[in-house]
Structures are given as C-alpha cells and as structure tokens.
N, C-alpha and C positions, 0 to 999 in steps of 0.2 A: 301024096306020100311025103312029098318036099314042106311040105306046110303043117302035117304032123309033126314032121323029126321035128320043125322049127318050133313048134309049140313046146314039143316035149322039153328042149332045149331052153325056151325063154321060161318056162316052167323050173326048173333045175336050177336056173341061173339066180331067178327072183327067190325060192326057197333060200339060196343061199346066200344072196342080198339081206334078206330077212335075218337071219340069223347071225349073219357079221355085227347089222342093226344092234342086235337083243344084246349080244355080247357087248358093246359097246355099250350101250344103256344101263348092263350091270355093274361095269366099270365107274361108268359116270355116279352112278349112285354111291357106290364104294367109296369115291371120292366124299361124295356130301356127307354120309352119315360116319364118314370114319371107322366106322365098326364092317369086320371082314361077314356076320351074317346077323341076320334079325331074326331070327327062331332057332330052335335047337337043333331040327331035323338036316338045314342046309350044313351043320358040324357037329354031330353028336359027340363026339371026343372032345374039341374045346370048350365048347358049349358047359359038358359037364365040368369043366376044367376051370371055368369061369364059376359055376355056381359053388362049388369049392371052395374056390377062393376067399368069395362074397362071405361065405360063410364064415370061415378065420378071419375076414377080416371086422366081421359083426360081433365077434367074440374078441377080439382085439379092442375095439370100440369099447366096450364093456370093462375089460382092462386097466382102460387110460381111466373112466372115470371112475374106476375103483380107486386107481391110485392115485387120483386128484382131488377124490373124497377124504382116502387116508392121511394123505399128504397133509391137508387142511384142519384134521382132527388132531394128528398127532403135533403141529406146530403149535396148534392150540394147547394140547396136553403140556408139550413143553414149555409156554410161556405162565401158565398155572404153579409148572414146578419150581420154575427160578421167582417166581414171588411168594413162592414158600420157603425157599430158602433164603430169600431177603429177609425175610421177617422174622426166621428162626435166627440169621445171625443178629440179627437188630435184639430179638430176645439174649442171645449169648451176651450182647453187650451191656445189656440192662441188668444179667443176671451176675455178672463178675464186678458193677459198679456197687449191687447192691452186697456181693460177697466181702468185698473191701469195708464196707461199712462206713467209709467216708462220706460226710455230711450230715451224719446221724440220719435216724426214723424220717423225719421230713425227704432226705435222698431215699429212703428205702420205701419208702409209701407213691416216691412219682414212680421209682420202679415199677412197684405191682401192678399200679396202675393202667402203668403202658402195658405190661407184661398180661394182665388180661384182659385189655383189649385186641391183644398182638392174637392170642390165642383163641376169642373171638372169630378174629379176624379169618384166621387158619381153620378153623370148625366153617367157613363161608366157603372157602376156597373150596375143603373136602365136600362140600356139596355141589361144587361146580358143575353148571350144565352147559353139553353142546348141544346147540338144533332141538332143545326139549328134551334132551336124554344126561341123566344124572355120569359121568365119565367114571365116579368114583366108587357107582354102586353095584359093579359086576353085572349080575343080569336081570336085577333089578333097577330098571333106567327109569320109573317114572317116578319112584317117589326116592325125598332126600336119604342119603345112605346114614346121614348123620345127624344127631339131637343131642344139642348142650341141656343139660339137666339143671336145674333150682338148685341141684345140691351138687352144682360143681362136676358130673357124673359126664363121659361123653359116650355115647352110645352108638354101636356100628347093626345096622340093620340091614344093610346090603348082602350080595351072596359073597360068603366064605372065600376067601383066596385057594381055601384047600378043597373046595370044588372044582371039580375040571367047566363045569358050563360056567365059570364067571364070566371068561373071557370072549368078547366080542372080537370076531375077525371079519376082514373080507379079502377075498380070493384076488390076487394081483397078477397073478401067471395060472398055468396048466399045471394045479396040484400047489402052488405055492400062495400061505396067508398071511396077514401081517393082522399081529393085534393090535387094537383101538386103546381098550382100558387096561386100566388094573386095580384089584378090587382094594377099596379105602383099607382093609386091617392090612393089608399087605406094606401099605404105605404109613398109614397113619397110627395102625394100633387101637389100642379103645381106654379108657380111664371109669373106674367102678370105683364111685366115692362113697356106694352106701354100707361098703362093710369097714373094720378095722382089725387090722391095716387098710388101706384102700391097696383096691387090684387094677391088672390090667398090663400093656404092653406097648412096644413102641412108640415114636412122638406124643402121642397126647396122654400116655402115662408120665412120660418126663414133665410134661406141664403140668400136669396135676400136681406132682411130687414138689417141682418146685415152685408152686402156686400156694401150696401148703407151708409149705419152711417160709414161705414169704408173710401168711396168713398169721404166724404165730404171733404171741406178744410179748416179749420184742419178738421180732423177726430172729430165726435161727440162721448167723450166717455160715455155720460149718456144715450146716444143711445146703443149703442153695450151694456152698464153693461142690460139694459132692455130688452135683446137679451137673456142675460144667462139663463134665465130659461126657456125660448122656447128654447133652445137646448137643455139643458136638458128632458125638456117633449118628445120634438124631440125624443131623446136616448131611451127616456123607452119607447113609441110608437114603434119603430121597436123591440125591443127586445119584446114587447109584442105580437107583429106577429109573429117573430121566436117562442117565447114560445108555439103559435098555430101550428105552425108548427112541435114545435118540440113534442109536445104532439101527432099527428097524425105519428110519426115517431115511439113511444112507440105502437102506436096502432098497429104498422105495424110489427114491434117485436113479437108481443102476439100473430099475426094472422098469424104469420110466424110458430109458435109453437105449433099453433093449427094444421094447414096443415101438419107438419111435422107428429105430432100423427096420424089424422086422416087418410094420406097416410099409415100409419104400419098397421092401423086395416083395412083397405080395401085389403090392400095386403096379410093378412092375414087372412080376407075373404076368397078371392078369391083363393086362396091356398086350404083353407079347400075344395073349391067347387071343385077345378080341378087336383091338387095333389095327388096322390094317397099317403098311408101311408106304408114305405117301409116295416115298422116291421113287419104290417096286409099283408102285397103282399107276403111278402118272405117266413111267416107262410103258407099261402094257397099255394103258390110253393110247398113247402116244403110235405104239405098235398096230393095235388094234384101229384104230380110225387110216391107217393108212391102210389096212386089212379093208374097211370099208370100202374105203377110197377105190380102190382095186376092184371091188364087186360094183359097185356103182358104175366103173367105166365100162366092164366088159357087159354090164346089164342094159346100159344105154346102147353102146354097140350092136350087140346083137336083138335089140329093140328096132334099131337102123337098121339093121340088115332082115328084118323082118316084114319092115315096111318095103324093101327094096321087090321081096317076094312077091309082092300085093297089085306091084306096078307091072 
C-alpha cells in the first residue's frame, strides 16, 4: 500500500516537474523569437490585430511611392516651366529691341531670328516627355501633343483642357490625388496660320502674331510694341500654372510627413501586438526556472525517499 501511495506520489510529482520543464521551454523560446506567438490560434485577437496592421501598412507602402513618383514628375514638370519662362522673357527682350527699331533691319532680322528659333524651341518643350509619356498631351501620352506646321501653323492634338479625363492623377492618401499634367491648350494655346486673319489662343498665338509683324517688309514695329504685353501676360499665365503646380508639390511634402508619422505609430502598434517585452519575458524566466528549481528538488527527494522504501 506504502509503495502505491509512493508511486502515485513520485507520479504527481514528475507530471509536475514536466510541466514546470514545458513552461520554461516556452519562455525560453519567447525570448529567441521575440514574437509573443507563431500562429494565429495561440492569439486570435492580436494575431488579427497584427494582420491589420500589415495591411495599412502595405497600403501606406503604396502611398510613399505614389508620392515619390509624383514628387519626381512634378519637379520635373516644374523645371520644364521655368525654361519656358526663360525663354519667353529672352523673346520679351528680343521683341522690345526689335519694337525700338534701333539698328535698323540688320537688328530686327537677328531678332526674328532668334525669335523663331526661341519659339521652336518652346514647340520642343510643349512636347516634353517623362518615362515615355507626353506631360503636355492630357490623356494622350504616347504621341506628340504638338506639330509646328510649313506654314508657321502650331497645332494642339492632345485631349482638350475642357475634358475632365485630361488629367492624370495618383492617389497619395485615403481618397486624396494630386495631378501630374496639364493639358498643352491650357498652357500653350494653339496658332492657325491657314486662315486670314490668322486664329488661335494663348502663348503660341502671341508668337505667331508677333512672328508675323516681324515677317513684314519692313518689319511693322507698332505691331510687335502691341505684342509686349501679350507676352507678358503670356509669362505670368505659365508661371501661374507652375504656381498650381507647385502648390500640389507643397501638398505632397506635408502628405510625405504625415505617412512618415503615421508608418512609426502603426509599426509601433504592431510591435506592441506581436513583440513580446523582453524585461516582462526575462522576469518570468527568471521566476519560472526557480519554479523549476523547486520541482526538481522536491522530485529528487521523494525519488530518495523512494528508494529509502525499497531497502
């Protein structure tokens, strides 16, 4: 009978040796893998709390390189505009040398000269491409928005400013987009030299007009002085689209800085969910092995005192 209870007893004891053991072994793992479980089942509540997370934070991901895409296009957009606006003042400065009329025909002929290569130039610009896509032609990106004509003519083939699908976005927040282009007539205008009068609108009507007073023989200069101030308007029209643009460039800064915060607190969510805290693991280690400790002694003991039965 004495040697049952003893069994039953060293039985009881080793169970519970064993399970000090497992406890500590899951501690110890704890410690290595840092993360408080490795499936969903051992915490279904963080667990999902974690894929959550993961979630926002893969759509945040998505975010950043939206706005590091736009960021990229629209610096680019911007540096397109101020060498348009170089070159429109450089035409301003050609077109009031040539209105003075000082130097005679010889000064008024390097005018034109430069003056339609300037405007060239400005027809190159308006077909600017980023990464393969036309910026200037709305939502026609693969072919030029724009063609200088034989007969002086500048022609706008891209979509309409006065359609809503010109404009190319990309999504930078939850519901929030920032546009890319803007469509060439909005900015440029178009010039139609095969009727008389000749037609057409903004910047490249002004060049046309005073490409024409230039063309005359002599040169008409109370024409070209009548020109000055549509080129000027000319200048601050574009600079006032860059300003739109560059105002969505500020936007893209602030929403760069929001994503930036908003990634640390999720990541530090997601930490609290799935990280164990080493100071809390190593204290319960710590607790726990002397928990062992304790089972071990009294399991050897009454191991001894089992053998003591036998004798």
């Amino acid at each position: 009978m004495i040697i049952r209870q003893t069994n039953y007893n060293n039985m009881n004891n080793f169970n519970a040796l064993m399970e000090q053991q497992n406890k500590l072994y899951d501690i110890y793992n704890k410690l290595n893998s840092t993360h408080k479980f490795s499936n969903i089942s051992e915490n279904p509540i963080d667990a999902t709390g974690v894929i959550n997370v993961n979630t926002e934070l893969q759509k945040l991901e998505t975010y950043q390189k939206n706005v590091n895409n736009a960021t990229t296009q629209l610096d680019y957009l911007d540096d397109t505009f101020s060498t348009i606006i170089d070159k429109m003042q450089r035409i301003n400065e050609l077109a009031v040398q040539a209105a003075n009329g000082a130097g005679g025909t010889a000064t008024i002929d390097a005018c034109k000269t430069e003056i339609k290569e300037l405007k060239e130039n400005i027809v190159a610009l308006a077909n600017t491409q980023y990464n393969g896509v036309y910026i200037f032609g709305g939502a026609n990106t693969t072919t030029p928005p724009y063609s200088l004509e034989d007969d002086g003519s500048i022609v706008y083939s891209g979509t309409p400013s006065t359609d809503p699908g010109h404009a190319r976005k990309l999504e930078i927040s939850d519901g929030v987009y920032v546009t890319l282009n803007a469509a060439g007539d909005q900015v440029f205008g178009n010039f139609d030299n095969t009727v008389d009068p000749p037609t057409g609108e903004g910047l490249f009507k002004v060049l046309g007009d005073l490409e024409a007073a230039l063309n005359l023989d002599p040169a008409d200069t109370k024409q070209i002085t009548a020109q000055l101030d549509n080129i000027q308007n000319s200048i601050a029209h574009v600079s006032e689209v860059q300003s739109i643009f560059g105002a969505s460039a500020a936007k893209l800064e602030m929403t760069q800085n929001t994503l930036d915060e908003t990634k640390i607190i999720l990541q530090s969510q997601r930490a609290n969910l799935q990280e164990i805290d080493q100071t809390e693991v190593i204290s319960e280690f710590i607790k726990q092995n002397y928990a062992y400790q304790a089972s071990m002694q009294v399991y050897t003991s009454m191991q001894n005192n089992s053998l003591l039965n036998y004798m």
